[in-house]
FIVEX-996643 format. One record per residue (C-alpha): residue number from 1; y, x, z. Coordinates in pm, whole numbers, always signed. Layout:
N
<site seq="NUM" Y="Y" X="X" Z="Z"/>
...
% end
This chain:
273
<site seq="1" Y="+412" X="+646" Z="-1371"/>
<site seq="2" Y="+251" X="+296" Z="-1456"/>
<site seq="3" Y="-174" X="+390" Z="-1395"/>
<site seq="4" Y="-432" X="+172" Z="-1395"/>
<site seq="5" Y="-751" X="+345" Z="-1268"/>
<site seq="6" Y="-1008" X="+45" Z="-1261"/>
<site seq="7" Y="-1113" X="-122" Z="-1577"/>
<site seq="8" Y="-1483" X="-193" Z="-1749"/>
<site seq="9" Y="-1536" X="-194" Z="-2106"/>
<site seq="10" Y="-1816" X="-277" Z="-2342"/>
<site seq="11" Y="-2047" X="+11" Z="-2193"/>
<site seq="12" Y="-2088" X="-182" Z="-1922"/>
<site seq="13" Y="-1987" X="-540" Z="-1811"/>
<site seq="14" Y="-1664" X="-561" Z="-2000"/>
<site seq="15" Y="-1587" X="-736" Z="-2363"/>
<site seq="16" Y="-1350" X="-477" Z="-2494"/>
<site seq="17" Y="-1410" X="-171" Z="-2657"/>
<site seq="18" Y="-1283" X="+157" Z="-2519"/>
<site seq="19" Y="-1037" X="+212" Z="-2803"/>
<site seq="20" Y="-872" X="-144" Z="-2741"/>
<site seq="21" Y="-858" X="-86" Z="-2354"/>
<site seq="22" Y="-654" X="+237" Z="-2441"/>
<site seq="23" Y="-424" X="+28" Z="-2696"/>
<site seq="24" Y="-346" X="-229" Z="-2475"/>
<site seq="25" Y="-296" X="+7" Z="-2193"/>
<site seq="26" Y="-64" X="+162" Z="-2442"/>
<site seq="27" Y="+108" X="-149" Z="-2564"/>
<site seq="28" Y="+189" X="-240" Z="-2198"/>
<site seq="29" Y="+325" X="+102" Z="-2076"/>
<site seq="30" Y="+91" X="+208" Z="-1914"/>
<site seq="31" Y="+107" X="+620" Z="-1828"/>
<site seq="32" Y="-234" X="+679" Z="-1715"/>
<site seq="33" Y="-540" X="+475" Z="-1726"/>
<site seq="34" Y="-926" X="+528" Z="-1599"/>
<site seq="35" Y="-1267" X="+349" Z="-1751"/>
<site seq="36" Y="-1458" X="+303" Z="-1501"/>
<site seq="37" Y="-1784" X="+137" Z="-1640"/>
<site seq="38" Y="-2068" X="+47" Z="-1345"/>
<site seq="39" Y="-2280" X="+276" Z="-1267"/>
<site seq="40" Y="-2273" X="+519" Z="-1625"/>
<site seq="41" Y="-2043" X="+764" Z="-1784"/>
<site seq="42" Y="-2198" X="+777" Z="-2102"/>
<site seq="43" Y="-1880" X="+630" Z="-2247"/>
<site seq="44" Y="-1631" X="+865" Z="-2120"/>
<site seq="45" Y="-1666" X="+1130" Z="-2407"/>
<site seq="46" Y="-1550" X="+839" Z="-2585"/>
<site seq="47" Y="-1283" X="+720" Z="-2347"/>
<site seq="48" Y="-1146" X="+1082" Z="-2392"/>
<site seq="49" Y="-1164" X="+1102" Z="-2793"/>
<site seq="50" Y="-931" X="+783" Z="-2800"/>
<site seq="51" Y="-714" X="+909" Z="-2514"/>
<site seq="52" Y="-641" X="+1241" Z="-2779"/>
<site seq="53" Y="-597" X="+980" Z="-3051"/>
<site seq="54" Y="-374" X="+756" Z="-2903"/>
<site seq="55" Y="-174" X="+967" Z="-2673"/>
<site seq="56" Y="-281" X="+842" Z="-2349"/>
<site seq="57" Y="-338" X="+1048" Z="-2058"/>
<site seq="58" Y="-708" X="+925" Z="-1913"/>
<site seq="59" Y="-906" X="+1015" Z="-1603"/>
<site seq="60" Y="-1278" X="+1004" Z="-1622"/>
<site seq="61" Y="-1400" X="+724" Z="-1389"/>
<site seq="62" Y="-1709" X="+539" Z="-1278"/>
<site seq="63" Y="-1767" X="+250" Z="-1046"/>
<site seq="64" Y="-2117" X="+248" Z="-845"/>
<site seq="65" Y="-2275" X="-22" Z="-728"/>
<site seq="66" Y="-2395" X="+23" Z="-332"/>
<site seq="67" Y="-2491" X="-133" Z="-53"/>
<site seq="68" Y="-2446" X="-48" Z="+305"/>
<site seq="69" Y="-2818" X="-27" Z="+516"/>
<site seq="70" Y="-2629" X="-125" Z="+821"/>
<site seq="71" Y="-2490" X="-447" Z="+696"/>
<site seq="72" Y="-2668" X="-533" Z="+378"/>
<site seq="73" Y="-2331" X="-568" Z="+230"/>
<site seq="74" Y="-2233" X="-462" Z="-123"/>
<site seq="75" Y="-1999" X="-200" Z="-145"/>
<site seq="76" Y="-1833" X="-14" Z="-475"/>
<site seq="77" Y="-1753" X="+326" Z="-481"/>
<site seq="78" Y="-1472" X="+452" Z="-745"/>
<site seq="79" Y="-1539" X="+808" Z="-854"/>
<site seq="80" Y="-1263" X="+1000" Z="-1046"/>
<site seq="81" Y="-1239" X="+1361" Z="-1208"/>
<site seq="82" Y="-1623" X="+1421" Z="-1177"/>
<site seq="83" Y="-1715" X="+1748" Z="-1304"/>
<site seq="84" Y="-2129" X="+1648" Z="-1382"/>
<site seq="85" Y="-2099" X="+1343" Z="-1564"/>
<site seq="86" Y="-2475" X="+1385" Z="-1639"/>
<site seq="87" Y="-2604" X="+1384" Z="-1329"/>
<site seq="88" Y="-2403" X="+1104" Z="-1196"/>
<site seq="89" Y="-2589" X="+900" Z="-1502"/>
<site seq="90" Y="-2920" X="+1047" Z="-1471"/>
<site seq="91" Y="-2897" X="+934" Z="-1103"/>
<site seq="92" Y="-2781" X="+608" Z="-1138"/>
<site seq="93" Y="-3011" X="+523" Z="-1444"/>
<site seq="94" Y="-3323" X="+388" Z="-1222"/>
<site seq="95" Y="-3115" X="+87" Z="-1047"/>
<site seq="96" Y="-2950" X="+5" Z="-1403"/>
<site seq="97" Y="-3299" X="-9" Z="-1572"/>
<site seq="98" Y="-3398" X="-253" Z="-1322"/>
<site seq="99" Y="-3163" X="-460" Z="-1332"/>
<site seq="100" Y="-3138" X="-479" Z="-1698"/>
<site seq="101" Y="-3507" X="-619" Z="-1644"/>
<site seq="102" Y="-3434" X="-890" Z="-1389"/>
<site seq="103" Y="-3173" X="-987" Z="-1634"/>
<site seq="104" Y="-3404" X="-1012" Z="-1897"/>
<site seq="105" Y="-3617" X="-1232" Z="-1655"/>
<site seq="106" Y="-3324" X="-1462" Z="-1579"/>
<site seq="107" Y="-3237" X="-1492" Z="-1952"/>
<site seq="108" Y="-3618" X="-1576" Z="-1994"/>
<site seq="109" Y="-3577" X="-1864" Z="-1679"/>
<site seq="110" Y="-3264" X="-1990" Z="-1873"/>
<site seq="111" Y="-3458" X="-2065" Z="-2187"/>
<site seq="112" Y="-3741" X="-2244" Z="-2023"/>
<site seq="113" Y="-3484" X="-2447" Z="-1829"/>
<site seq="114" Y="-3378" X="-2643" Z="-2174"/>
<site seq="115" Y="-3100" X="-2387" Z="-2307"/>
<site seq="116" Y="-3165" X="-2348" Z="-2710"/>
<site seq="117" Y="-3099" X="-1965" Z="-2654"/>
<site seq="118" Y="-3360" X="-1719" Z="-2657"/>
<site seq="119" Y="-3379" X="-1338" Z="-2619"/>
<site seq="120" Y="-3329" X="-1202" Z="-2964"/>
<site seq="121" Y="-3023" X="-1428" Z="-2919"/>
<site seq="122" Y="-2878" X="-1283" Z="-2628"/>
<site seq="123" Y="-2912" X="-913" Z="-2710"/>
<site seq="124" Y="-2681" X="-834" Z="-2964"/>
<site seq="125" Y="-2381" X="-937" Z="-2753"/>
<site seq="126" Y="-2508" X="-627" Z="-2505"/>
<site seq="127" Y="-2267" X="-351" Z="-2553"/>
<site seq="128" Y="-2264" X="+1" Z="-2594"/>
<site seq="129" Y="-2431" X="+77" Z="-2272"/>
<site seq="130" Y="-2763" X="-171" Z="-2367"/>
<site seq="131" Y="-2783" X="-313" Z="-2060"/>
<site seq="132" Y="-2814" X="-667" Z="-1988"/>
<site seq="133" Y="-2570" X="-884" Z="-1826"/>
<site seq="134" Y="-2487" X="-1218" Z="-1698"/>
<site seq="135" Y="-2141" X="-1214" Z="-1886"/>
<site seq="136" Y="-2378" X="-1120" Z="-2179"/>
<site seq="137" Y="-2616" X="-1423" Z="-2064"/>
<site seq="138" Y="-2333" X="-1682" Z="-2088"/>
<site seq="139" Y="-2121" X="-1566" Z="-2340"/>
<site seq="140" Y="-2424" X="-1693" Z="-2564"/>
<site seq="141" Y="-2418" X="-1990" Z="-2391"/>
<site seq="142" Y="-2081" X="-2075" Z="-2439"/>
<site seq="143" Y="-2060" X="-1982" Z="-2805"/>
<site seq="144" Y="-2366" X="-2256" Z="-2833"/>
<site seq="145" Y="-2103" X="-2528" Z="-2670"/>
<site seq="146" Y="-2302" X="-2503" Z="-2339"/>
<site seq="147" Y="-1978" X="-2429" Z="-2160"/>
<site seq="148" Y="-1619" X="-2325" Z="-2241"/>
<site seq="149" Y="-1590" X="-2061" Z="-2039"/>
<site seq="150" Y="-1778" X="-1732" Z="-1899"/>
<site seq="151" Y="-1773" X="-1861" Z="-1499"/>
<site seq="152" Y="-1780" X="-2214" Z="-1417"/>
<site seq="153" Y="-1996" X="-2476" Z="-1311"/>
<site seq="154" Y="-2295" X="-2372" Z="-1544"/>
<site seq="155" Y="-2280" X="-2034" Z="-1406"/>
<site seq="156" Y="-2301" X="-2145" Z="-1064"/>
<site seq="157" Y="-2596" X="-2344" Z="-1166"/>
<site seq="158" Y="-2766" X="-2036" Z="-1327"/>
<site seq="159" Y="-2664" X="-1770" Z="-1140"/>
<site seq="160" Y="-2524" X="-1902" Z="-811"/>
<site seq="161" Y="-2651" X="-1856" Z="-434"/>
<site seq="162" Y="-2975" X="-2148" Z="-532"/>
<site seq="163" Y="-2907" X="-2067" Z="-918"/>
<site seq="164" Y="-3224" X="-2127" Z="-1145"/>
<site seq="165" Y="-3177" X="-1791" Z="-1289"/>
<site seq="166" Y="-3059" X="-1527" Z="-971"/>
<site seq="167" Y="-3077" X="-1184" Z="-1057"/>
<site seq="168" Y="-3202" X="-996" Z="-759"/>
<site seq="169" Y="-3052" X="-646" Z="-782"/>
<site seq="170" Y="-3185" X="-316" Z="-613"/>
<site seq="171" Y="-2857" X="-56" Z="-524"/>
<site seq="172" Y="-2767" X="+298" Z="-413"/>
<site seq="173" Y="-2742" X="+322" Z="-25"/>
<site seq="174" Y="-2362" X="+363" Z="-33"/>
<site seq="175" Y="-2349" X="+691" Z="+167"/>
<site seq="176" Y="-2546" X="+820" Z="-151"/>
<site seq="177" Y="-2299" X="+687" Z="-345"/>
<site seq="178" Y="-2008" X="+885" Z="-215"/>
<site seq="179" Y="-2236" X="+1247" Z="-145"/>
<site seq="180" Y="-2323" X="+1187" Z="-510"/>
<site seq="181" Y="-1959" X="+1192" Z="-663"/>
<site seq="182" Y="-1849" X="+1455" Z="-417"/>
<site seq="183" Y="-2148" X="+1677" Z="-508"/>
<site seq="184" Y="-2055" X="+1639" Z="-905"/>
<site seq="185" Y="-1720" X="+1774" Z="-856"/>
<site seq="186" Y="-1547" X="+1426" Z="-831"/>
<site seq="187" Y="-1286" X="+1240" Z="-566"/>
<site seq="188" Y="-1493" X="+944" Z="-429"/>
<site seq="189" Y="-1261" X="+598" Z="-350"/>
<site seq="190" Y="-1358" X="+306" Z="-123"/>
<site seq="191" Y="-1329" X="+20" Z="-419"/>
<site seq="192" Y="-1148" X="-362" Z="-372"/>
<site seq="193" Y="-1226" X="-245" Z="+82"/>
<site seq="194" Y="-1163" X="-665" Z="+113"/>
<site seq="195" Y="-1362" X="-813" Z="-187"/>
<site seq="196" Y="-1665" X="-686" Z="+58"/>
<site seq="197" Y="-1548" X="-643" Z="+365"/>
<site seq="198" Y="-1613" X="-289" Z="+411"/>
<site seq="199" Y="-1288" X="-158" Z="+541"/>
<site seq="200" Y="-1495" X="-78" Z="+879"/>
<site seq="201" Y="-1692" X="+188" Z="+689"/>
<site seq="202" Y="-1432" X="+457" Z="+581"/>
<site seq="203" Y="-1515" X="+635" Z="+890"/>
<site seq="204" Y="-1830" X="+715" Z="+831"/>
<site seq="205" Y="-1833" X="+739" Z="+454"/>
<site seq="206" Y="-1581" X="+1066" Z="+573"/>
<site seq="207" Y="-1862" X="+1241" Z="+647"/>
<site seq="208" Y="-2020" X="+1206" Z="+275"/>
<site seq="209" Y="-1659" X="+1310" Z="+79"/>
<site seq="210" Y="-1469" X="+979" Z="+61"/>
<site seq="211" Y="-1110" X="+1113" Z="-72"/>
<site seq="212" Y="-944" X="+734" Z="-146"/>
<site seq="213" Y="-908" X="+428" Z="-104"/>
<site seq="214" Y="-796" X="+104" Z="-363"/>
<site seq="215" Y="-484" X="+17" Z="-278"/>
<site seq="216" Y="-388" X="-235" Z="-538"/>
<site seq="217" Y="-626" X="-464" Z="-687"/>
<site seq="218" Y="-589" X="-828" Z="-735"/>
<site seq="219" Y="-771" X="-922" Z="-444"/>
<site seq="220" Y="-582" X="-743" Z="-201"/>
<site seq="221" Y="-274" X="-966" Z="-65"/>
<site seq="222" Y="+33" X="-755" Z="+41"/>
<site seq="223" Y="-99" X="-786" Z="+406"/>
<site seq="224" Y="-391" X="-631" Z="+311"/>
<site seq="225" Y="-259" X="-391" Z="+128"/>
<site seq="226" Y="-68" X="-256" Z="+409"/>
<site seq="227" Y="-329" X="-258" Z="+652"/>
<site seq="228" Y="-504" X="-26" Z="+315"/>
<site seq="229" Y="-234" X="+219" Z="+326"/>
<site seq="230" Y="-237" X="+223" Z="+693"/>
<site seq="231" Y="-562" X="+314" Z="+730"/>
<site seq="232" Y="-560" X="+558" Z="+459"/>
<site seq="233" Y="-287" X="+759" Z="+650"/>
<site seq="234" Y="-454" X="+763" Z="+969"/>
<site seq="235" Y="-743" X="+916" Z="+775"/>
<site seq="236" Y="-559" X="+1159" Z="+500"/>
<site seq="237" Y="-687" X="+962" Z="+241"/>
<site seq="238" Y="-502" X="+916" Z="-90"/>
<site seq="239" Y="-410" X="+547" Z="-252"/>
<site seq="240" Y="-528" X="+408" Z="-601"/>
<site seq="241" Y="-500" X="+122" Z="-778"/>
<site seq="242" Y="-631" X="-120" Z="-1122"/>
<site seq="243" Y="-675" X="-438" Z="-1271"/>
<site seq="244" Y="-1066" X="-446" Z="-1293"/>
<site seq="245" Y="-1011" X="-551" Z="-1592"/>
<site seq="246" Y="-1320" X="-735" Z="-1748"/>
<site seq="247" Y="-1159" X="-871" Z="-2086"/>
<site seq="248" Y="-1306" X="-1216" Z="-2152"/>
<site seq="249" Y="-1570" X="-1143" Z="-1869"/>
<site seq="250" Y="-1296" X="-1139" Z="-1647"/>
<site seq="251" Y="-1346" X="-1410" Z="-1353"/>
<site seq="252" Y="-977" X="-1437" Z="-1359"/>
<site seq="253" Y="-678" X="-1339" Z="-1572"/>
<site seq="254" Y="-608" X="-987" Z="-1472"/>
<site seq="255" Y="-401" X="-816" Z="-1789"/>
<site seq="256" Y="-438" X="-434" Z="-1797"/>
<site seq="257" Y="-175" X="-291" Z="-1515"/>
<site seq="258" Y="-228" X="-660" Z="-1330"/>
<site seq="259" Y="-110" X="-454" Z="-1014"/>
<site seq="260" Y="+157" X="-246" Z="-1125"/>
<site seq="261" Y="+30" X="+50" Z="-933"/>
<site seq="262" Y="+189" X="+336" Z="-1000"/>
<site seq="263" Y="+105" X="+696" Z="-913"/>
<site seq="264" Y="+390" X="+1044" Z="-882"/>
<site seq="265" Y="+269" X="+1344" Z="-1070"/>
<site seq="266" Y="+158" X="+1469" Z="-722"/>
<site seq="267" Y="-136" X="+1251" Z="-707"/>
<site seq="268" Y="-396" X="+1432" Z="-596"/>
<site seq="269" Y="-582" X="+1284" Z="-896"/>
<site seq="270" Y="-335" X="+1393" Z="-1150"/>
<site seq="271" Y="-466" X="+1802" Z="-993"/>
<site seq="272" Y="-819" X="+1871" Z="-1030"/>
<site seq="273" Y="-963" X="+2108" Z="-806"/>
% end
C-alpha cells in the first residue's frame, strides 16, 4: 500500500487544511496517510472525521521538536498510534507557547526594520493551531510584494544564522521526547536521522521506547537510505516513510507520497497494541 506518514497541515506549520491533505492524498492513491503537526494533536480528531468522510485509512501522528543535551543538535521524533493524545499536548504546550512569543518578537523586529506589515497583519494567516510561525511571518510578506516566495533571500536576511529577526527556540530533551510517546501508548520513530545528523543516537534513544526509524523522506539519498534500513535491522526497528509535506510552506516541492513509501498490512503500525 502507497502511505505517507509525515505531513503538517494548517494546525501547525503547514498551508493546507486537514480535509485537503486527505483529498489530495486521495487523488494521488495514496492507501494510508498520517498528520503529523509539530508538537500538538489537537487536530487529529479532525484528521480522523475526514478520514471517515473520505474513505481514507489515517494514523494519528505527531512530530516533536527535540534536541539532544549531548550534542546540542535538533532532533524530531515521529510518534504514531498514541493512545493519550492529551497528554502528549498538555506536555508539549510550554515550548510551543514560547515560541509562539519569540515569534511574535521577530514579527515585531521585522516591522521596525522598514517592512509595512504589522502584527494585526500577520495573525490571521496563523492556522488552526494559533501559533505563530515564520512561514506565517513571510507569507505576509510576500503577499505585500516583499518577495515571491516563502524561503529565499529575504528569509535568509530575516531569519537566517545573523538574520535581523532569529527566533531562538527552547525544546524537549529528545530522550523525553521518545519516553513521552512510549508512555502515551504510541510507537516513537527517529524522524529525517540525516537532516540532523542523529543516526548515532538510536542506541540510546532504545532505552526510552524508540520503535522506528524514517526510511524515506526526501532528504535521504538511496545510500542513505540503505545505511537506514541497515541499521534498523541490526536494532529490530521497523521502517517509515513521508513527504513532510508543508503545502506552500514547503522549502521544496515535495507532492503528497513524494517518496513512494509503501507499507504491507503487516506493519507493525497498521496493529495497535
Amino acid at each position: 500500500m502507497r502511505a505517507d506518514l509525515h505531513m503538517h497541515s494548517r494546525w501547525s506549520d503547514g498551508s493546507l487544511e486537514v480535509a485537503q491533505l486527505i483529498g489530495l492524498g486521495k487523488k494521488s492513491g495514496l492507501s494510508v496517510m498520517a498528520v503529523t503537526d509539530h508538537d500538538t494533536m489537537e487536530g487529529q480528531e479532525e484528521v480522523r472525521d475526514e478520514g471517515r468522510r473520505q474513505g481514507m485509512r489515517v494514523l494519528n501522528g505527531v512530530e516533536i521538536s527535540a534536541f539532544s543535551p549531548e550534542t546540542g543538535r535538533k532532533v524530531h521524533i515521529l510518534g504514531y498510534n498514541i493512545s493519550d493524545e492529551k497528554t502528549v499536548t498538555d506536555t508539549l504546550r510550554p515550548f510551543l507557547l514560547e515560541r509562539h512569543e519569540a515569534a511574535l518578537c521577530a514579527a515585531e523586529q521585522v516591522s521596525q526594520a522598514g517592512y509595512a506589515v504589522n502584527i494585526e497583519e500577520i495573525l490571521p494567516y496563523v492556522g488552526k493551531g494559533q501559533f505563530l510561525y515564520k512561514q506565517h511571518i513571510m507569507h505576509a510578506l510576500a503577499d505585500r510584494g516583499y518577495t515571491t516566495s516563502i524561503y529565499g533571500e529575504l528569509y535568509k536576511k530575516l531569519f537566517g544564522k545573523n538574520g535581523i529577526a532569529v527566533i531562538k527556540s527552547r525544546y524537549i530533551p529528545v530522550h523525553e521526547a521518545v519516553r513521552l510517546v512510549a508512555e502515551c501508548g504510541g510507537s516513537p520513530v527517529l524522524a529525517h536521522p540525516y537532516q540532523y545528523d542523529s543516526m548515532d543516537l538510536v542506541p540510546s534513544l532504545l532505552r526510552y521506547g524508540l520503535k522506528g526509524i524514517e526510511y524515506c523522506h526526501p532528504t535521504q539519498s538511496n545510500g542513505r537510505k540503505i545505511r537506514v534500513e541497515e541499521t534498523a535491522m541490526a536494532f529490530g526497528l521497523f521502517l517509515t516513510g513521508g513527504s513532510d509535506a508543508h503545502g506552500l510552506y514547503s522549502e521544496s516541492a515535495y507532492p503528497l507520497g513524494f517518496t513512494e513509501f509503501r507499507m504491507e498490512e503487516n506493519h507493525p503500525l497498521l496493529h495497535r497494541r
